[in-house]
C-alpha positions in Angstrom: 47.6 48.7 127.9 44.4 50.3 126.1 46.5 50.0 122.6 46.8 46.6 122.9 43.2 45.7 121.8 42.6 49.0 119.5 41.8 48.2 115.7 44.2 48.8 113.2 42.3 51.8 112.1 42.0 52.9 116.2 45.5 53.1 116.5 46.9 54.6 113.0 44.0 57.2 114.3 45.6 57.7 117.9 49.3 57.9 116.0 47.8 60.9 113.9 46.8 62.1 116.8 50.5 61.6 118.8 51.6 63.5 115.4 49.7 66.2 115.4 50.0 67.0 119.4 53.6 66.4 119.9 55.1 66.9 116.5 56.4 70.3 116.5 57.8 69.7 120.0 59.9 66.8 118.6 60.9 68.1 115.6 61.7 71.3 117.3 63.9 69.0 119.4 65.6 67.4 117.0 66.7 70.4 115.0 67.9 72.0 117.9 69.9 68.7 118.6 71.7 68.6 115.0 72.2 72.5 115.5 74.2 71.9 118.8 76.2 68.8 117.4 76.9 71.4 114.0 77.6 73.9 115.7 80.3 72.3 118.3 81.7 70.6 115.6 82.4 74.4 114.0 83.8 75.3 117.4 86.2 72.1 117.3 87.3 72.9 113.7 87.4 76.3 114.8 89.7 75.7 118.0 91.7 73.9 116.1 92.4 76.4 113.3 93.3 78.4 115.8 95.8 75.7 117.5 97.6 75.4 114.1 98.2 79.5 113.3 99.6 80.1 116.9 101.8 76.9 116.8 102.8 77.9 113.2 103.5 81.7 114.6 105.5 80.1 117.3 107.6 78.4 115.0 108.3 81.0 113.2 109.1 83.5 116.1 111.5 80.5 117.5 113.0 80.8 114.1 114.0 83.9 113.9 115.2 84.0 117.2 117.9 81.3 116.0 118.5 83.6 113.6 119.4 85.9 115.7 116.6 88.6 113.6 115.6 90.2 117.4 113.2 92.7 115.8 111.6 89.8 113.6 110.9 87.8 116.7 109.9 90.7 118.5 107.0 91.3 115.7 106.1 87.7 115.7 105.7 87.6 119.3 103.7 90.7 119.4 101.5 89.6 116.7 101.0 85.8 118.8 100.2 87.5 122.4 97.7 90.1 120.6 96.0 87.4 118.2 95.9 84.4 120.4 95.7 85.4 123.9 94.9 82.3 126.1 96.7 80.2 124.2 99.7 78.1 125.9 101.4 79.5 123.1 101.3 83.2 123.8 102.4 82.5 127.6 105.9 80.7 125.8 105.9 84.1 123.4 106.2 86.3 126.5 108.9 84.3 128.3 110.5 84.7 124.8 109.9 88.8 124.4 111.1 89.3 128.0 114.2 87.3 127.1 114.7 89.7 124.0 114.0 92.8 125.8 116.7 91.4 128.4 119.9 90.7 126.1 119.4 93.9 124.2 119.5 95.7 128.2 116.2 96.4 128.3 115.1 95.1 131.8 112.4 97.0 132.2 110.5 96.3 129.6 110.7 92.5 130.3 109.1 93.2 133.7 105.3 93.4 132.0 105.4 90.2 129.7 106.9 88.2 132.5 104.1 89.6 135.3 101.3 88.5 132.8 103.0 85.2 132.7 103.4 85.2 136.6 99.9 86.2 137.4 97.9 84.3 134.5 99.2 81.5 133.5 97.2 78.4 134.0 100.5 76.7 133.8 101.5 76.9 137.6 105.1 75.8 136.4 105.5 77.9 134.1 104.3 81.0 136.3 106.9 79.9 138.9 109.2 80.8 136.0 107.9 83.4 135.5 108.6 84.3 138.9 112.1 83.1 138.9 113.4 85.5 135.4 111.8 88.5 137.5 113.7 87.7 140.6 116.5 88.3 138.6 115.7 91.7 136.4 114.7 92.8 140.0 118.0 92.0 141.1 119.9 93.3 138.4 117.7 96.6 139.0 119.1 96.9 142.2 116.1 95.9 143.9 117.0 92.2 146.0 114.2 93.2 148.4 111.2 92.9 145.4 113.7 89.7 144.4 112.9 88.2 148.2 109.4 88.9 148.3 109.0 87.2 144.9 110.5 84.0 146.2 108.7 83.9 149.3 106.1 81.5 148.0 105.8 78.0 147.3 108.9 76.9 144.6 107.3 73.4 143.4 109.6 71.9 141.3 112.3 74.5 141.7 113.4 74.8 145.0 117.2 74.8 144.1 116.8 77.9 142.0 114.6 79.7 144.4 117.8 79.0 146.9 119.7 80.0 144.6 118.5 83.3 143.2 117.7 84.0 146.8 121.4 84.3 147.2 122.2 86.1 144.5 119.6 88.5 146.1 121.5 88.3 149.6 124.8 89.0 147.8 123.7 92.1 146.7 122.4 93.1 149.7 126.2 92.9 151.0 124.4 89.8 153.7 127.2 87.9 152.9 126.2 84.8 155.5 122.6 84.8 154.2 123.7 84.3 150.3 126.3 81.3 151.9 122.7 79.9 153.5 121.1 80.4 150.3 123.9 78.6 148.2 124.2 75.7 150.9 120.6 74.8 150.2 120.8 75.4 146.5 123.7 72.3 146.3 122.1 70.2 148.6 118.6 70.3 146.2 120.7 69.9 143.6 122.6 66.8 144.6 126.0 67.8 144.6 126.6 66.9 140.8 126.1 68.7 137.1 127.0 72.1 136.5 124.6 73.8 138.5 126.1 72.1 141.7 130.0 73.5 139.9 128.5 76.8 139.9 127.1 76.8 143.0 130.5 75.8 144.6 132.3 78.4 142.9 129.5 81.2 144.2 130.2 79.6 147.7 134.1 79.7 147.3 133.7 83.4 145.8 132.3 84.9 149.5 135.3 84.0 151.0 133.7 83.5 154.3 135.5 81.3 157.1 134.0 77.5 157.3 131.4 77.0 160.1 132.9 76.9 163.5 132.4 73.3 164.9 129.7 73.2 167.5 131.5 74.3 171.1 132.5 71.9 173.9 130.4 71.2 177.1 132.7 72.4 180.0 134.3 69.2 181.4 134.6 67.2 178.4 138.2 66.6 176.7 138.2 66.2 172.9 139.9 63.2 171.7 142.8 63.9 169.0 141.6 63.5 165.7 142.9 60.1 164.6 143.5 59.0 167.9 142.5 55.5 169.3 140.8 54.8 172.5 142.8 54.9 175.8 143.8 51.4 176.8 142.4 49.7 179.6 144.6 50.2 182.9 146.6 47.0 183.6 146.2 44.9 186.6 147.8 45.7 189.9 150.4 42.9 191.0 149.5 40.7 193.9 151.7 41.0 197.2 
């Protein structure tokens, strides 16, 4: 290159030069640079902050709802949804406000945090939830119809209590065989063991529907005695 046989002088004059063309550019650059790295720093610190004050209203809304202090939770769950909305945190705080709204007998007013969780979360899992607790307040509103349409979707991870919700929706809807249906499928998901599977049985045993006729005979055929064995071969004619 040219540089290569400049003087010393020549190129400490083309580096003044380089300065005094493209300095402002660079240092431009380069402030911009440590203002991007300070200022996502401040957003980390900042996001964290943040982490730590809902996690610590959490705690103490979980708190007091072991405590049994219903309108102390209620507050603390207010205050977490309004502050901190977004965070995984507030979606937990409106599971826990519908729950309080729903052992005080105040269904309806669980029907708003649990449709924000439903139709927001970023937590698929948690929205099918969600979905599941309104299933029930809709059923215990006397509306197993809004129950069925709310389960009509894809359960993920929690196909045995889609089934069986969906029962408790055909139960009330006096659809006695559907429920039965509904149960059926519930145990089977569930494996036939733990309590779920106990109270399943019990919901099954409490329609007091007739077992399922076995499958009918095709004309011509003669059913076998249960236990019986098989007819013996005929024994050989006697020769003359």
């Amino acid at each position: 290159m040219a540089e290569e046989y400049l003087t010393d002088d020549e190129q400490l004059e083309h580096v003044k030069r380089l300065a005094a063309e493209y300095g402002p550019w660079t240092i431009g650059a380069v402030v911009l640079g440590l203002a991007f790295v300070a200022g996502y720093r401040y957003y980390l610190g900042h996001q964290d902050q943040r982490a730590f004050a809902a996690a610590a209203q959490f705690e103490g809304m979980a708190s007091a709802v072991q405590r049994n202090d219903q309108a102390k939770a209620r507050q603390i769950a207010d205050g977490l949804i309004n502050q901190f909305p977004g965070s995984p945190y507030t979606d937990q705080a409106q599971l826990a406000l519908a729950g309080l709204y729903v052992d005080q007998g105040e269904d309806a007013n669980a029907i708003a945090p649990l449709t924000q969780v439903m139709e927001h979360s970023k937590d698929r899992e948690l929205g099918r939830v969600a979905r599941l607790r309104l299933a029930r307040v809709m059923i215990d509103q006397g509306k197993p119809d809004e129950a069925l349409n709310l389960l009509s979707g894809d359960p993920g991870a929690f196909t045995a209590r889609y089934h069986d919700v969906r029962g408790d929706a055909y139960y009330a809807k006096k659809d006695l065989r559907k429920a039965a249906d509904e149960y059926q499928a519930a145990l089977a998901e569930a494996g036939g063991g733990g309590m779920d599977a106990a109270l399943l049985a019990l919901k099954i045993a409490d329609l007091g529907l007739p077992p399922t006729p076995a499958p009918a005979m095709i004309p011509g055929m003669i059913a076998a005695p249960s236990g019986a064995a098989a007819p013996a071969a005929p024994a050989p004619k006697a020769n003359p």
